[in-house]
N, C-alpha and C positions, 0 to 999 in steps of 0.2 A: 449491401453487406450481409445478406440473408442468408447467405451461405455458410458464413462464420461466425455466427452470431451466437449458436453454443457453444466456441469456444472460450470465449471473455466470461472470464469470472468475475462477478461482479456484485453480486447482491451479501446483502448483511446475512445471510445464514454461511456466507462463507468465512465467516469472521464469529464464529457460533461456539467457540471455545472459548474466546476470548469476554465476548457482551456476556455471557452465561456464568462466567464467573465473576465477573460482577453482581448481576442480576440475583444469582443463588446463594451470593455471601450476605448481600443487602436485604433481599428478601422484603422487595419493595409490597407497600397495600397496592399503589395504583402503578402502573407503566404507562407511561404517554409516547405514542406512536406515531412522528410526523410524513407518509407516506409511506404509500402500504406493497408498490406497485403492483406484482402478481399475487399478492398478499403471502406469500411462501413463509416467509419470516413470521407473520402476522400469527402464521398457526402454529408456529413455533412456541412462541409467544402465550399464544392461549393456552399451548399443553401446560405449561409454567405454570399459568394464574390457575388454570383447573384444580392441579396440586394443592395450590398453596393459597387461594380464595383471595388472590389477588383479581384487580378490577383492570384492563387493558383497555384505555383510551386512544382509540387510533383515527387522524383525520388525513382523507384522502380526496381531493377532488374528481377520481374515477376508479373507485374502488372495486376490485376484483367482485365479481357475483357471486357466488360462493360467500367472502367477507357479508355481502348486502344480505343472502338469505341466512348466514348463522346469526348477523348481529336481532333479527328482526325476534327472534325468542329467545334471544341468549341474554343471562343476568350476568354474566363476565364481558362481553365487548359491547364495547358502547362508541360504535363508527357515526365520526362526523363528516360529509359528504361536504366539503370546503376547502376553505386553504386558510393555512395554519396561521397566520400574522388575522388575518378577521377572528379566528376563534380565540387566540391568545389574548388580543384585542379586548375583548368583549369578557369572558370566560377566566383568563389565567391561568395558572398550572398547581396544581397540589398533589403531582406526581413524583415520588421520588425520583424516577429513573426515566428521562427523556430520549429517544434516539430521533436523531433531526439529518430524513434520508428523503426528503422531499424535494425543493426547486433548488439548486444548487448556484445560489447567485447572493453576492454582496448582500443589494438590498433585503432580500428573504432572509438568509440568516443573521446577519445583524439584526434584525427588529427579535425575530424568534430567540436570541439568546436576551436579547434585555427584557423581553416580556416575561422570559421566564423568570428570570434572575430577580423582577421587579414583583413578580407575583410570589416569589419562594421567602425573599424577604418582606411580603407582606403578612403572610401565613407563618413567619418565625419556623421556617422550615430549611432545608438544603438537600443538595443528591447530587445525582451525577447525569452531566449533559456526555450524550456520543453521540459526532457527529462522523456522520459518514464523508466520504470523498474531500478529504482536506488535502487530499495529495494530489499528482496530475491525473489528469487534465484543466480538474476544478477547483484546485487550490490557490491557484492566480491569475485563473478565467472565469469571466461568469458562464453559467447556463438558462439559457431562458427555454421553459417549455410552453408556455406563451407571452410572450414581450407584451403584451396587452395590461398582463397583469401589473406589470411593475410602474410605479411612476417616471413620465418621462427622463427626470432629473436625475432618477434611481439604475437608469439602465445605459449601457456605451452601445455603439453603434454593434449589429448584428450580422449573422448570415445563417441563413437554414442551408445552405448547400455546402458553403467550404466543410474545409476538416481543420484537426490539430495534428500534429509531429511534436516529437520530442525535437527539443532543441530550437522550435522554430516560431519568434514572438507571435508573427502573423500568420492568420489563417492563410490554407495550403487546398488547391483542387485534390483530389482524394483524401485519403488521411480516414482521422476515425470523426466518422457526421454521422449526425440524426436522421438523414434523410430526410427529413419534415417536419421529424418527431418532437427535435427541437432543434435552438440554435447555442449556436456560438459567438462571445463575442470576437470581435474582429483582431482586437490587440492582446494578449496576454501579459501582465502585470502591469503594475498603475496605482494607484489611489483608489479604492474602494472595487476593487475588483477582484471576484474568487472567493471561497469559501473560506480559508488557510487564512484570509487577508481579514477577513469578517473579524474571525476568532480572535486573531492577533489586537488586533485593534480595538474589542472589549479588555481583552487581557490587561493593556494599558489602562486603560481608564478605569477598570475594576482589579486594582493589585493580590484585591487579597483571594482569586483565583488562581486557581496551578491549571494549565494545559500541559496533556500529554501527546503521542498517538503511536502509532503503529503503522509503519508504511509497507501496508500491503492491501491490494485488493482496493485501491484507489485512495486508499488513507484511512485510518480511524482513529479520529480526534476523541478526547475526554474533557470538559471542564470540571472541575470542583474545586469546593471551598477551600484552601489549607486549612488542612491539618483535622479536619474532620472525619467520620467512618469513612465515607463514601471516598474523599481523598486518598486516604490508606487503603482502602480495597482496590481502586483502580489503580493506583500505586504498586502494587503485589500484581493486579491480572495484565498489567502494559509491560511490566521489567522486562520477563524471556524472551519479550518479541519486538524491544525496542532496541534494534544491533544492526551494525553493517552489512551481515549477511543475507537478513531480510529486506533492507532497500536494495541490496544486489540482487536479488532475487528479482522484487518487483521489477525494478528496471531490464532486465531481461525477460521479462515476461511482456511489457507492453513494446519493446523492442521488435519479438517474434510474431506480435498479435500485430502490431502495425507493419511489419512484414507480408504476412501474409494478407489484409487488406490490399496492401500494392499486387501484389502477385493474381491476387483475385480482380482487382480494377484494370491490369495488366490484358488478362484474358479476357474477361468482358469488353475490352476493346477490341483485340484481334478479331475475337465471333463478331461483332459489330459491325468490324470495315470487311470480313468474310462475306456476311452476308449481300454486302453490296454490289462483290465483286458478278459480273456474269456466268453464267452456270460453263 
């Protein structure tokens, strides 16, 4: 899929109107950054804290070079080279404003919202969780970008090769895959499966949280407190973009993107049996 690959929008600065008015109303000391990938966003991020002498915590377990040579003299980012549930773990969170865009799987995000949620009310603090990709593909599939990681009991049966479709519970030969990169689980929706499902499922058990989101560009979830700053601010930055026209949108948009996949695995097949045939 290397040939479409810059079509898919997909990363958190495309959602950069939306985080940023949050961010600039809240006017957080610290931001906690749970995956960095090409770190694009990360320096987004940093021009923010530059301004405003805010501190950006970002952990990444393969963090852009660039991120590794600014963090090494830099007094604003402070990258931790791991993964997020060991640091939460160990560390906590005393960042107002968390964005949680790392492994995209039940087990991962459910521990990182109670860690956080357990360390904010240990510090008599609150803010605002966004999370990325609460919508499809990962909203009620898991993603593993190494199944190693996870506990066995924690993870459903896998594939690095199949894909996903819309519409289709099981994975599907083409479709949108990792390549390698990572996998996908087998079944879509279930019992602890998907990021959407993570969310939901603290929601319950912690009532006195409001979730929001915005479905576009894979989903962007918000938790916070009711009825707190941080609630009212994402409250005001989620309204214009929480309507029918923008899940119409999205939904046409991964419609033409998994189109064109087909069309492209399509061709790469014809060239394939082409080249077998005798000159």
């Amino acid at each position: 899929m290397a040939g479409v690959a810059d079509l898919l929008l997909h990363s958190l600065k495309e959602l950069d109107e939306i985080i940023f008015a949050v961010i600039e109303n809240l006017r957080p000391k610290s931001i906690m950054e749970i995956g960095s990938e090409t770190g694009a966003f990360s320096d987004r991020l940093l021009a923010f804290c530059a301004q405003t002498n805010a501190q950006l915590l970002t952990i990444e377990p393969a963090p852009a070079e660039h991120l590794v040579e600014f963090a090494r003299s830099s007094d604003v980012l402070h990258l931790v080279v791991g993964m997020s549930v060991d640091y939460l773990a160990g560390c906590g969170c005393t960042s107002e404003i968390v964005l949680i865009d790392g492994d995209h799987n039940y087990w991962t995000v459910s521990h990182e919202i109670a860690l956080i949620d357990a360390s904010w009310k240990a510090h008599r603090m609150s803010g605002a969780m966004l999370l990325h990709d609460v919508g499809f593909p990962s909203g009620r599939r898991d993603a593993y970008y190494d199944p190693n990681q996870i506990p066995e009991e924690g993870r459903h049966p896998f594939s690095f090769e199949l894909g996903v479709k819309l519409g289709s519970h099981e994975l599907v030969p083409g479709g949108f895959r990792g390549e390698g990169a990572f996998a996908w689980a087998l079944q879509e929706g279930g019992e602890r499966n998907g990021v959407l499902t993570a969310v939901e499922d603290f929601v319950r058990a912690h009532p006195e949280y409001v979730y929001r989101s915005v479905d576009a560009v894979f989903g962007l979830g918000a938790l916070t407190i009711r009825d707190t700053e941080a609630d009212r601010v994402v409250a005001e930055a989620f309204a214009k973009y929480d309507n029918a026209l923008v899940r119409r949108l999205e939904r046409n948009r991964l419609e033409l993107y998994l189109k064109v996949i087909e069309l492209q695995d399509a061709l790469t097949a014809t060239a394939a049996k082409a080249s077998k045939e005798p000159a």
